[in-house]
N, C-alpha and C positions, 0 to 999 in steps of 0.2 A: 546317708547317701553322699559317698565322694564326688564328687562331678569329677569325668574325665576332660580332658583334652580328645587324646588319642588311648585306644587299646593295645599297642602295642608293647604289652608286657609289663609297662610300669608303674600298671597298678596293684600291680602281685603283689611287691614290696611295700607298698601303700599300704594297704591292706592288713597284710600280715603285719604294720604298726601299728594300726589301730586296733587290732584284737590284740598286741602285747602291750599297750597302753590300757584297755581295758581290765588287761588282766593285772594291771600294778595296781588298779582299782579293787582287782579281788572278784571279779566279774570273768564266766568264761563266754564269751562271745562269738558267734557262727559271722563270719565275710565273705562277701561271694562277690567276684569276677568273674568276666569271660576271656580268651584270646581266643586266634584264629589259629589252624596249623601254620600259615607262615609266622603267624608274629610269636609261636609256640618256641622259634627255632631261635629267637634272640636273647642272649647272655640273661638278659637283665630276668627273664622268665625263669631260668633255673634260679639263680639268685634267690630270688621271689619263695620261691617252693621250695629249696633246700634253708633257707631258713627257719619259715615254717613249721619244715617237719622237724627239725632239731628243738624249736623250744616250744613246739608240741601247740602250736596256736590252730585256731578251729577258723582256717583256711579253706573257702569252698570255691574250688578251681573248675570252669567249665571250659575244656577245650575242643570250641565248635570246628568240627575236623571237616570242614568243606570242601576239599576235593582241591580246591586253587588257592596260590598265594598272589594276589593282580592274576598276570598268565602265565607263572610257574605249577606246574600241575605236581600232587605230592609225590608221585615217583619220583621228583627230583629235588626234593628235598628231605627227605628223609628214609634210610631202609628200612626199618620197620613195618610192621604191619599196621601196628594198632597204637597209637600216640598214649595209651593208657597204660604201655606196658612199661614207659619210663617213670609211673608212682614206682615202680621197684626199685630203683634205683634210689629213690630217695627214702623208702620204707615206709610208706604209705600205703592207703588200699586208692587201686586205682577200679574202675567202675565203665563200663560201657553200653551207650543206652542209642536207640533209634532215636535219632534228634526230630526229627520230625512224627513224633507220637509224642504228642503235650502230656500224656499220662505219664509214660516214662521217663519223660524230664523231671516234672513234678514230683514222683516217685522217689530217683534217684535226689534230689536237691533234698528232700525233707529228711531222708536216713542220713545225707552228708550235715543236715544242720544239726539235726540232736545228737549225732557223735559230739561235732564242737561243743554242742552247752554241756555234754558229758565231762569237755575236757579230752575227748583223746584224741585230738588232734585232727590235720588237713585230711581231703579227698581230693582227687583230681579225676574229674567225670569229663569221659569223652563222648561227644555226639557225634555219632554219623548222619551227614547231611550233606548238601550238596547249594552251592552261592549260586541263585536262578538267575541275576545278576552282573554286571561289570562290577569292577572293583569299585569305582565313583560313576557318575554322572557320564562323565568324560571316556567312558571304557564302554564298549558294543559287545566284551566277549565274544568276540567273532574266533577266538581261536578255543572257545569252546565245543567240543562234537555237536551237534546238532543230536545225535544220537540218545548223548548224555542227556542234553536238558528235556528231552521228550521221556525218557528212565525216570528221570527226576520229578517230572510238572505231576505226572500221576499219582506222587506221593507228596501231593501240599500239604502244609501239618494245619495248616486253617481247614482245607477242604476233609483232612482226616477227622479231624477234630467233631468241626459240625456234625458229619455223618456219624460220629460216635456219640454226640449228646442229642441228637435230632431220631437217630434211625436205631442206633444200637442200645441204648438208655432210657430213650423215650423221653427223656427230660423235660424238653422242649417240643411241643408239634410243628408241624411244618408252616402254619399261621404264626403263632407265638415267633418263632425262628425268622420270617419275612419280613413281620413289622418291626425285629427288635434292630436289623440290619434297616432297614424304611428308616427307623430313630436316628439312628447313628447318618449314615448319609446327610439326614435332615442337619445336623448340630456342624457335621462336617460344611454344607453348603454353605449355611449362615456366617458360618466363622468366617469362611473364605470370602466372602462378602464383603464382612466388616474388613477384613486387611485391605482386600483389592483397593474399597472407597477412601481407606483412612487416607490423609495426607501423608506425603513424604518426610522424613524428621529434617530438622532445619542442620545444615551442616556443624553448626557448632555444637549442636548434641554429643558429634561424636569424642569431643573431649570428658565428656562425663563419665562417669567410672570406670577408667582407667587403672585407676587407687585406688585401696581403702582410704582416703582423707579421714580425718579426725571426724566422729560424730557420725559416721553412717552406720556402722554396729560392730556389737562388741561383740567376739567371739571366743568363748570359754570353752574347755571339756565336757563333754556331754554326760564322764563318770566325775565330774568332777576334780579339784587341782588336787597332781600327789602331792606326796608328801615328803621332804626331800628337809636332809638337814646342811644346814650354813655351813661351808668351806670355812678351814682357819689356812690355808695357804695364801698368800702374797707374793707380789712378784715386781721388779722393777721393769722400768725402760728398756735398761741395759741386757736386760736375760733373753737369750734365745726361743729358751723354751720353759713350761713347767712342768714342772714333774709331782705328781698328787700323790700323796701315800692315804 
């Protein structure tokens, strides 16, 4: 698990180093990100993905195609039709699934992993979907149709879902299904509990981990250190640059 910052894009290239680190290890390794169609349209994205498919790393790209970037709608960022049709261009198989059917996400992610442990390289899976939404907190989507998000609310992938393991699978009965949501509320109320009462942290906390300082933990490769043999080049003060043969 990389933790991000932000998703916009730059963890493509994350990514696809640590599956080509893994594989110095001798290891073929499945990575998986998501972007957004806006964040889909930034350099550092192609970058990310045409690496990838060049040195063949088992890349799993989910590009959630939701209709808005903030309140640029995708006619106006891209002509395209279908954001899955640029895997061609980098020679990969691109893949397009209902993003709001959990089955077909699932689906589609588990053919894109066992290619990579196969070794033959990225997928880039586009989901049609739509952001219910503001971009943050701070965003009302007021320049979203009204229309749209009434298209949209009918096809919740939580509320598809339920009704596919509750009603279409039988999985779950409709008791089973009430009290399993009754659990969850419950753990959710508690918690919020405990935050609301805890105290506030005392201002100087906020100097604490800022750093790694010495002794808070060591961090090694999780395939373990390559293997890498000792330079015999030297160089002085005086030299601009080296030059490694």
């Amino acid at each position: 698990m990389v933790s991000p910052i932000s998703m916009l894009g730059d963890l493509i290239p994350v990514l696809s180093g640590v599956a080509l680190g893994a594989r110095l290890q001798g290891r073929n390794v499945a990575v998986m990100t998501y972007i957004g169609d806006g964040g889909q349209s930034t350099g550092v994205t192609y970058e990310g993905i045409n690496f990838a498919a060049v040195q063949n790393l088992g890349l799993v790209l989910f590009v959630e195609s939701n209709l808005w970037a903030y309140s640029t709608p995708s006619e106006m960022q891209y002509r395209c039709k279908d954001l899955a049709e640029r895997a061609i261009a980098y020679g990969i198989p691109g893949v397009i699934v209902d993003g709001t059917d959990a089955s077909q996400v699932y689906d589609a992610a588990r053919d894109a992993v066992e290619r990579a442990h196969r070794g033959e390289g990225p997928t880039l899976i586009e989901a049609k979907m739509m952001r219910m939404k503001g971009h943050a907190i701070h965003d009302a989507a007021a320049y979203v149709p009204k229309a749209m998000f009434d298209f949209w609310k009918k096809r919740d992938p939580i509320a598809r879902f339920e009704n596919y393991l509750v009603r279409d699978k039988k999985w779950l009965s409709g008791k089973e299904n009430a009290e399993l949501i009754a659990d969850v509320e419950r753990v959710i109320e508690e918690e919020r509990e405990i935050a609301v009462n805890s105290p506030m942290p005392t201002p100087e906390s906020a100097e604490g981990g800022v750093f790694c300082e010495e002794g808070c933990h060591d961090i090694r490769p999780k395939y373990g250190m390559p293997k890498v043999r000792k330079g015999t080049g030297n160089f002085t003060q005086t030299e601009a640059a080296v030059h490694l043969k």
